[in-house]
C-alpha positions as CSV (number, residue, x, y, z in Angstrom):
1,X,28.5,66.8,-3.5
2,X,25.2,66.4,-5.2
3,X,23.9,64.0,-8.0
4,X,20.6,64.6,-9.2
5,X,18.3,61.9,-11.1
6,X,16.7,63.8,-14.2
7,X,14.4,62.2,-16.3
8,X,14.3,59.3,-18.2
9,X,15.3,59.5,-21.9
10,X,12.7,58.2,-25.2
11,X,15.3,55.3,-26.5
12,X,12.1,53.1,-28.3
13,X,14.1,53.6,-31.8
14,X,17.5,52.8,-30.7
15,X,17.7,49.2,-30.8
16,X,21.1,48.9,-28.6
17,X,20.0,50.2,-25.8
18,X,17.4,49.5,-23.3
19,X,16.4,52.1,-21.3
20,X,18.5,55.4,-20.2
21,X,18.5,58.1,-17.9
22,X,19.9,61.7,-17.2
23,X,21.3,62.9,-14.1
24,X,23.7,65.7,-13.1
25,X,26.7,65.6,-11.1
26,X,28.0,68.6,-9.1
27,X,31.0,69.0,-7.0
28,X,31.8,65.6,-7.9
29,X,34.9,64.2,-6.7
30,X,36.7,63.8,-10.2
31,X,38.0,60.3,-9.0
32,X,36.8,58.7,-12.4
33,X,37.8,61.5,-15.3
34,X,39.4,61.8,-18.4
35,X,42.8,62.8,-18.9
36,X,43.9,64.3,-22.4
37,X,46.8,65.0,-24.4
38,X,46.4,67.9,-27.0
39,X,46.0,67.0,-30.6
40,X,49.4,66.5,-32.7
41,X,50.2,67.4,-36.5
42,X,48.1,64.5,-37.5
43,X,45.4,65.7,-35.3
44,X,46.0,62.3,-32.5
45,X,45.5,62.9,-29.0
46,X,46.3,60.3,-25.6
47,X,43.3,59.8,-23.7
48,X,43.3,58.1,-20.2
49,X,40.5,56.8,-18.1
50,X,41.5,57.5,-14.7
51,X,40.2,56.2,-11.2
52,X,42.0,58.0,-8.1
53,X,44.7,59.1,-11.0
54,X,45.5,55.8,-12.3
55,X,44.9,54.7,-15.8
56,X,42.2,51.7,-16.6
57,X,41.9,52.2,-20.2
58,X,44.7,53.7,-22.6
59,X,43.9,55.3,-25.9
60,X,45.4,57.1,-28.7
61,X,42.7,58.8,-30.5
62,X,41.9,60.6,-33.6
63,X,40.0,64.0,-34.1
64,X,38.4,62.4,-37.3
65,X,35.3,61.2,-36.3
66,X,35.9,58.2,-39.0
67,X,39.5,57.3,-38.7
68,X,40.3,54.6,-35.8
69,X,41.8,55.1,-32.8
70,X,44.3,52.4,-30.7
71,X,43.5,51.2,-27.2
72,X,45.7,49.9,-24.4
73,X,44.7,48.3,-21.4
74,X,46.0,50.0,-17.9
75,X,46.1,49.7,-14.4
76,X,44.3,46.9,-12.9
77,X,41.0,47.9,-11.0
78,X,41.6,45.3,-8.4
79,X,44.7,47.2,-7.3
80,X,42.8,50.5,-6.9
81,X,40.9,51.3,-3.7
82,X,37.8,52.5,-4.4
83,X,35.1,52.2,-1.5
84,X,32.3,53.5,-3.4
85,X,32.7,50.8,-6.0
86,X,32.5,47.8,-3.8
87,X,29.8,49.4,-2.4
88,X,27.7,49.3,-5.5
89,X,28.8,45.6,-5.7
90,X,26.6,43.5,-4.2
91,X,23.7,45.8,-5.3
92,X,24.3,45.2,-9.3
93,X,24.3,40.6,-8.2
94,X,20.8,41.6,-7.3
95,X,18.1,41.4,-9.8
96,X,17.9,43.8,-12.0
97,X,14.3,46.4,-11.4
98,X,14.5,49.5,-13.6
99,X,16.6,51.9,-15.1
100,X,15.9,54.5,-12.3
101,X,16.4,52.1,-9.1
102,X,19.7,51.7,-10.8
103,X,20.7,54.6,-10.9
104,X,19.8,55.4,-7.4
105,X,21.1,52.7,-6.0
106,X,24.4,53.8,-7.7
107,X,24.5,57.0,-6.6
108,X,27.9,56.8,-4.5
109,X,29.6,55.7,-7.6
110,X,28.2,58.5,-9.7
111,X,29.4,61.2,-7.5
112,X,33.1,60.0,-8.2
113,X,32.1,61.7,-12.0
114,X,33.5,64.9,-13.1
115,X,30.6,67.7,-13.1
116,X,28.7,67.4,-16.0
117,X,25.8,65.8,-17.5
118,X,25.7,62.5,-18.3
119,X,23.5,59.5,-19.5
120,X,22.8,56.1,-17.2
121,X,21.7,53.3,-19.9
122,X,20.9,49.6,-20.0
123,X,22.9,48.2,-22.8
124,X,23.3,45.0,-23.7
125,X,27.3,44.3,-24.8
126,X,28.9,41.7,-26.3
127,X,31.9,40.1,-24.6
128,X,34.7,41.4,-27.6
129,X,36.7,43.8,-28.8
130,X,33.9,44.3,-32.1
131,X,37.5,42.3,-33.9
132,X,36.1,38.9,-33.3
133,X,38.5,38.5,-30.0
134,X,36.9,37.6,-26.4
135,X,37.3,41.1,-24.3
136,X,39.8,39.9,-21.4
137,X,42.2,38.5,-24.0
138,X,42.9,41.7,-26.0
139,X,46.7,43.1,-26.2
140,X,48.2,44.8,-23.2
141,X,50.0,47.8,-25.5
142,X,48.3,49.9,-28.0
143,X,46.4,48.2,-30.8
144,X,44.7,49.5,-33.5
145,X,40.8,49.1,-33.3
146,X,38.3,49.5,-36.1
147,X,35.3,49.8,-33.4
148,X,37.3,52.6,-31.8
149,X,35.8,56.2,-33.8
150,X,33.0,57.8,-33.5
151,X,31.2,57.5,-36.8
152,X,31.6,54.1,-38.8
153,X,31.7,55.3,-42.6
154,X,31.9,52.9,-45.9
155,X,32.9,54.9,-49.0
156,X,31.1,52.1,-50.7
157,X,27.8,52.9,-50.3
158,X,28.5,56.5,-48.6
159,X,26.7,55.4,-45.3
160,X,27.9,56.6,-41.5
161,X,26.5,55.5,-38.4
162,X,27.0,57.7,-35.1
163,X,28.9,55.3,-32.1
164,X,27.1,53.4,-29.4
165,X,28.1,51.3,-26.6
166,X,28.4,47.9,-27.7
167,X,31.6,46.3,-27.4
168,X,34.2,45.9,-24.0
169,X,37.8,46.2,-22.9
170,X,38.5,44.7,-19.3
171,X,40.0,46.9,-16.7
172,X,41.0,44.0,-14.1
173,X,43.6,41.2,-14.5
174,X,42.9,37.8,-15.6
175,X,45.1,36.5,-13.6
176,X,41.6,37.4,-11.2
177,X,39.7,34.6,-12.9
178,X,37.4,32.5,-10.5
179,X,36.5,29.7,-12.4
180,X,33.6,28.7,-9.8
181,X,32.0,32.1,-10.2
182,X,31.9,31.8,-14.2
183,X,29.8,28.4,-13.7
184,X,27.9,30.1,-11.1
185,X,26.8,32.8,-13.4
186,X,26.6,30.5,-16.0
187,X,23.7,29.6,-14.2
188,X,22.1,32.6,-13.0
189,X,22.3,33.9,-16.6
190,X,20.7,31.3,-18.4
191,X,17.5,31.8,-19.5
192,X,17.5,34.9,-17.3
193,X,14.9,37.5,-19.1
194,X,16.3,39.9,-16.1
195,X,20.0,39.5,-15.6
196,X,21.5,41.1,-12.8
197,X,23.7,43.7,-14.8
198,X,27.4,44.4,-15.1
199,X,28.7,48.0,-14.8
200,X,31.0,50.3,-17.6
201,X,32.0,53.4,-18.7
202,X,30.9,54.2,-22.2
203,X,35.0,55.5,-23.6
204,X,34.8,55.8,-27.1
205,X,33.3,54.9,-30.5
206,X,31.7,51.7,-29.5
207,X,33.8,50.4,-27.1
208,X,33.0,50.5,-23.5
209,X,35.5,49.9,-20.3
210,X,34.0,47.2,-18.0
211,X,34.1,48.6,-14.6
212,X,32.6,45.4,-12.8
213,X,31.2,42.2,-14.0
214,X,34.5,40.4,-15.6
215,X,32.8,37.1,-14.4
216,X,29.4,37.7,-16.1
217,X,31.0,38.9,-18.9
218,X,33.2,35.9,-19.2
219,X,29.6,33.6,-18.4
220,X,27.9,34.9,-21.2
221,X,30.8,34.4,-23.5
222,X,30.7,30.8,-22.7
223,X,26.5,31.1,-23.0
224,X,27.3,33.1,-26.9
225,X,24.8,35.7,-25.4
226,X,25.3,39.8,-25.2
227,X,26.0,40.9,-21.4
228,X,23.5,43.8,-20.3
229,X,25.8,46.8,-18.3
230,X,24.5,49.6,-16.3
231,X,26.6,51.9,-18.9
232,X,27.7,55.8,-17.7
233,X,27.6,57.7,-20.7
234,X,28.7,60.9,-20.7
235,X,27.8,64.3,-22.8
236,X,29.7,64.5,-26.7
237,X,28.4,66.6,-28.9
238,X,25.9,69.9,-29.1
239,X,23.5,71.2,-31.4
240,X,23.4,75.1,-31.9
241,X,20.3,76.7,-32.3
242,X,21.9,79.8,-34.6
243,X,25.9,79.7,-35.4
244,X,28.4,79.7,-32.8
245,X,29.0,83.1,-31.2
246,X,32.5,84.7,-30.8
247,X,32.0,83.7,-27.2
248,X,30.7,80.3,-27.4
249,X,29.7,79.8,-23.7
250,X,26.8,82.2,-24.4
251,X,25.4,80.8,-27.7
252,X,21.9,78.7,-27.1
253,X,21.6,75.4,-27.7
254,X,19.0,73.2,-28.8
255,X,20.2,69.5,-28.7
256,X,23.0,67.7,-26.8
257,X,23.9,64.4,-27.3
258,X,25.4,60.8,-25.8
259,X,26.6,59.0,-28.9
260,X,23.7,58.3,-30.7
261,X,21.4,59.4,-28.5
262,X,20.2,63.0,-28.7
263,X,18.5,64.6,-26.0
264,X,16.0,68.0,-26.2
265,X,17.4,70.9,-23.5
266,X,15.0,73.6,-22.1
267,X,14.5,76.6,-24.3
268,X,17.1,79.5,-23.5
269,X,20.2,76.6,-22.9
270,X,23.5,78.1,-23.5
271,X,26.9,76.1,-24.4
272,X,28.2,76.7,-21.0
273,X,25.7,75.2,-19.3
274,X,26.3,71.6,-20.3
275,X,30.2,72.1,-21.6
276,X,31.6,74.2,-18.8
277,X,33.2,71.0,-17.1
278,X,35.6,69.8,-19.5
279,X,38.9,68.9,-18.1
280,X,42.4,70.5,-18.8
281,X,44.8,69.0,-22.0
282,X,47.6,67.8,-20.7
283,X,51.0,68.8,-22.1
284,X,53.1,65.5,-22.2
285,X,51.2,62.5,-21.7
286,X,52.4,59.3,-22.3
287,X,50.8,55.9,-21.9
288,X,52.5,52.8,-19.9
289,X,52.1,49.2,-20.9
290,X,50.7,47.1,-17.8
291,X,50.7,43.2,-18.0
292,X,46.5,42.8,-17.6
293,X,45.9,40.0,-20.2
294,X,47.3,37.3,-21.1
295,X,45.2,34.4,-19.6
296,X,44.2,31.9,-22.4
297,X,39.9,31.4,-22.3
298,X,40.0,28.9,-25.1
299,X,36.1,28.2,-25.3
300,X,35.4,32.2,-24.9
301,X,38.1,33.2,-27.7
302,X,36.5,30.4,-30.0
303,X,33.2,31.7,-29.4
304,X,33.9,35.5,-29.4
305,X,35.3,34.7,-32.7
306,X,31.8,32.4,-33.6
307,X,29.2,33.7,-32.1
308,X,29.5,37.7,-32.3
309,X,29.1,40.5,-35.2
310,X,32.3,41.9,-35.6
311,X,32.0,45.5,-36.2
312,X,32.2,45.6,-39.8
313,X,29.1,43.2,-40.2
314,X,27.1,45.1,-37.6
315,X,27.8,48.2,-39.4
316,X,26.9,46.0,-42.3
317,X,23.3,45.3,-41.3
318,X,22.8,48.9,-40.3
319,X,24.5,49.9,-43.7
320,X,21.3,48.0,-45.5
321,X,19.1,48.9,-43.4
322,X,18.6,45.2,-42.1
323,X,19.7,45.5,-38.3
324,X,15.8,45.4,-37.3
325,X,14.8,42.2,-39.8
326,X,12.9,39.5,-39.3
327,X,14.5,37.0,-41.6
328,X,12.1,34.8,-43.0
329,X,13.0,32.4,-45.9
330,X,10.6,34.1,-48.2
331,X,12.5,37.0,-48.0
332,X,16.3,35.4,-48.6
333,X,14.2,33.4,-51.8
334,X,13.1,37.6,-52.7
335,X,16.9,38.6,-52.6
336,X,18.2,35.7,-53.9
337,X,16.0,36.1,-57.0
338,X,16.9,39.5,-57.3
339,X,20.5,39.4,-56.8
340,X,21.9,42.6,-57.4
341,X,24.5,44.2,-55.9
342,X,22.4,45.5,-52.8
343,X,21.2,42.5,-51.8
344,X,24.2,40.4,-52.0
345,X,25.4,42.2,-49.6
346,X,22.2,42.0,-47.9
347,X,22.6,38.0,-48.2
348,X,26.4,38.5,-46.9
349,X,25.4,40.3,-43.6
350,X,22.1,38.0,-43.3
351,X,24.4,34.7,-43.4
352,X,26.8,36.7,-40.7
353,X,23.9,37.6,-38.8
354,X,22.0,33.9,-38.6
355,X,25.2,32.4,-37.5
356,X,24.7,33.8,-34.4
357,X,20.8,33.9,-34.1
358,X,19.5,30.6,-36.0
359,X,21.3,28.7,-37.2
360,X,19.0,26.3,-39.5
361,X,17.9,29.2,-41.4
362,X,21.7,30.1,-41.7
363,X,22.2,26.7,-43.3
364,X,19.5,26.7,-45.8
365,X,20.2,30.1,-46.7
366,X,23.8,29.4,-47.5
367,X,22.7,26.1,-49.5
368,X,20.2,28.4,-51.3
369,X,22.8,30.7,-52.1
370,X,25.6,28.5,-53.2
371,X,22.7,27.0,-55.3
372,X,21.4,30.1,-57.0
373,X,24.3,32.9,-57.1
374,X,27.8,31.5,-58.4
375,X,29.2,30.1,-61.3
376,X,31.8,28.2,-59.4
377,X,30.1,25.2,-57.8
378,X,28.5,22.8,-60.3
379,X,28.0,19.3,-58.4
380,X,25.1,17.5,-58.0
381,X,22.5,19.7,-59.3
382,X,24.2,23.0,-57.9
383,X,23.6,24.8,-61.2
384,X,24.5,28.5,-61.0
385,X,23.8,31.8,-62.6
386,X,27.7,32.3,-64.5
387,X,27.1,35.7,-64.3
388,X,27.5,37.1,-61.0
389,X,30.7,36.8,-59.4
390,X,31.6,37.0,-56.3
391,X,32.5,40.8,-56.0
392,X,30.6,41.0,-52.7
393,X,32.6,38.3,-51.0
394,X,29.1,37.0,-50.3
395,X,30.4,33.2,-51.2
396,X,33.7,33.4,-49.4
397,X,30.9,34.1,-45.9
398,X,29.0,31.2,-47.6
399,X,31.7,28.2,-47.9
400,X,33.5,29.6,-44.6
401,X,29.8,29.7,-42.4
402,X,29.2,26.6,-44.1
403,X,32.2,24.8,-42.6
404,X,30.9,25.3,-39.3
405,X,28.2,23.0,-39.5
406,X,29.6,18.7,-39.2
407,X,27.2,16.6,-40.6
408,X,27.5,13.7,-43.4
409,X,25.4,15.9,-45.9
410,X,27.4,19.3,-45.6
411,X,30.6,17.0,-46.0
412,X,29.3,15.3,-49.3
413,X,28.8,19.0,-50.2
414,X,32.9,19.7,-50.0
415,X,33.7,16.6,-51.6
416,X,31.2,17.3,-54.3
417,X,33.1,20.7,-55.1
418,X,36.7,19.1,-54.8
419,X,35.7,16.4,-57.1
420,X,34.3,19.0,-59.7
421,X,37.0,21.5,-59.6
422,X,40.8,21.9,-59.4
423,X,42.8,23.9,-56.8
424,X,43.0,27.0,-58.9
425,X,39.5,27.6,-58.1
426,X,38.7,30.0,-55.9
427,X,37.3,28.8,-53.0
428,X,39.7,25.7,-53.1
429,X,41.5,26.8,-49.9
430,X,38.3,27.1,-47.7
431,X,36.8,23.9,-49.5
432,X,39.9,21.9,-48.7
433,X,40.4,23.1,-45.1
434,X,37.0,21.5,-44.2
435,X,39.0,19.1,-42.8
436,X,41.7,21.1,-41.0
């Protein structure tokens, strides 16, 4: 059994991800592998992450690159023995030193990998499902996810963006829950510039099974901060440097990629050489319903639902070409001056997107909006344009961001709108439920 540290991979434009690295795996054990149905009618296939043959995370899949899949959680990790990984343990407590020590020092995990080529990368998560729910209180039995495909597409606007690690799906019980060590990481990961990491398995689209670190993950939940996992991603997708031979193991290559990472082979590459390791469809393959969640986290739900782009709004951001901003209110005065189409949307993701990052300027933005862009809100000087409507949902994410914030001003704003309107309007409902 050999695993072999490569080289270090360029990811400077890829603002999810940290650092990476490739290394190669041969002999491996095939402890932690992918087991696979074969595609129906509607082109759906099972997929199973297995460790020593028993399922952590469930899946039914599409062969669309664009349509979702539906995840299930599986067999608790606690109840699996696996030496190797409690080996690795105590290592990722420690502080975190560089992408390569990492992968070093977590070498007796990697050789439980198929053979194959795959990425080791520092990527920051957050603690959801990318559906606004905290990850250890997902659904046990197959639910349909929108961050589960491979390439997010919005007919809108014709825009796609390639998957990338960013969201998780727990792989032990709840039930395991130490509250002690939460408030102990709570600690350590405050203010931390150099967190010790947690550890996954990039599976699909942009979720990621969380092999270790439920407790950090759960910590910076409660902290409304991303959790940074030593991620094992592994090879997807090919580039061919002429069209695909009859026999495709012999056809050169030029690229191969890791989600949205693409990585440069050696001149001469052939097919085989990186995609001769895929494992056997299976026939009949059926996925079981384990009892892993459940647990209530009521401060982690309510922020997973507060504090975190669901996938739709990060896709937004990327979608207008915003995800690398820096916000400044000159800028949201630009847009709002100019408010076309584009940049109400650009306004929509922006308010979505401050929420979570800066508040203040989320709260002057949505005043200047509710001020400038709608004619349905005329008290006390809130004298708006009565020709854009709101067919960007831009003021629903205004009045519903806007009820976050408790303050004697903000609630003379609601009254303000109740007392000028009736409750066919349409932002009665939100208005009203200020109070709720």
């Amino acid at each position: 059994m050999s695993v072999k540290i490569m080289h270090e991979i360029d990811v400077s434009e890829k603002n999810w991800c940290n650092s990476a690295i490739m290394f190669r795996v041969w002999n491996g054990k095939g402890i932690i592998t992918h087991q696979c149905s074969r595609n129906d009618e509607n082109y759906y296939y099972y997929s199973k992450l297995l460790l020593d043959g028993k399922p952590i995370l469930q899946a039914h899949l599409s062969g669309c690159p664009t349509c979702t899949g539906l995840l299930a959680t599986g067999y608790g990790i606690e109840n699996i023995d696996c030496p190797e990984l409690k080996a690795v343990r105590e290592s990722l407590n420690g502080e975190y030193k560089d992408i390569r020590t990492s992968a070093e020092m977590l070498k007796p995990l990697l050789n439980l990998l198929d053979d194959g080529y795959y990425l080791l990368a520092d990527v920051p998560h957050d603690p959801t499902d990318g559906n606004s729910n905290f990850f250890w209180s997902v659904p046990n039995n197959l639910t349909e996810n929108p961050a589960c495909l491979e390439e997010y597409y919005t007919y809108e606007n014709f825009f796609y963006k390639g998957s990338f690690p960013k969201y998780l799906y727990p792989t032990q019980s709840a039930d395991l829950c130490n509250q002690k060590r939460i408030e102990e990481y709570v600690e350590i990961l405050k203010n931390n510039p150099n967190p010790p990491r947690a550890l996954a398995y990039h599976e699909h689209g942009f979720i990621s099974a969380l092999l270790d670190g439920h407790h950090k993950a759960t910590a910076s939940a409660l902290l409304g901060q991303a959790v940074n996992c030593l991620t094992i991603m592994n090879v997807d997708g090919v580039h061919f440097e002429e069209y695909a031979k009859p026999t495709i193991s012999d056809t050169r290559i030029k690229f191969i990629s890791f989600s949205d990472i693409t990585v440069p082979v050696p001149a001469g590459s052939l097919y085989g050489d990186y995609f001769g390791f895929k494992p056997k469809t299976h026939e009949n393959l059926t996925i079981t319903e384990y009892n892993l969640t459940g647990k209530k986290f009521p401060q982690a739900e309510s922020n997973a639902e507060t504090l975190y782009l669901d996938i739709e709004s990060l896709m937004g951001l990327y979608d207008y070409g915003i995800e690398n901003t820096e916000f400044t209110d000159e800028l949201i005065d630009e847009w709002i001056n100019n408010c076309n189409y584009d940049n109400c949307y650009r306004l929509k993701y922006t308010i979505r997107y401050l929420m979570l990052k800066d508040k203040n300027m989320a709260y002057r933005t949505i005043l200047k909006v509710l001020k400038g862009s709608s004619d349905y809100y005329y008290g006390n000087g809130y004298n708006f344009l009565p020709d854009v409507k709101d067919w960007t949902g831009l003021h629903t994410v205004a009045w519903t961001a806007l009820k976050k914030f408790r303050d004697e001003k903000t609630e003379q704003i609601f009254i303000d709108y109740i007392v000028s309107h009736n409750k066919n309007e349409r932002y009665w409902d939100i208005v009203t439920s200020y109070w709720d």
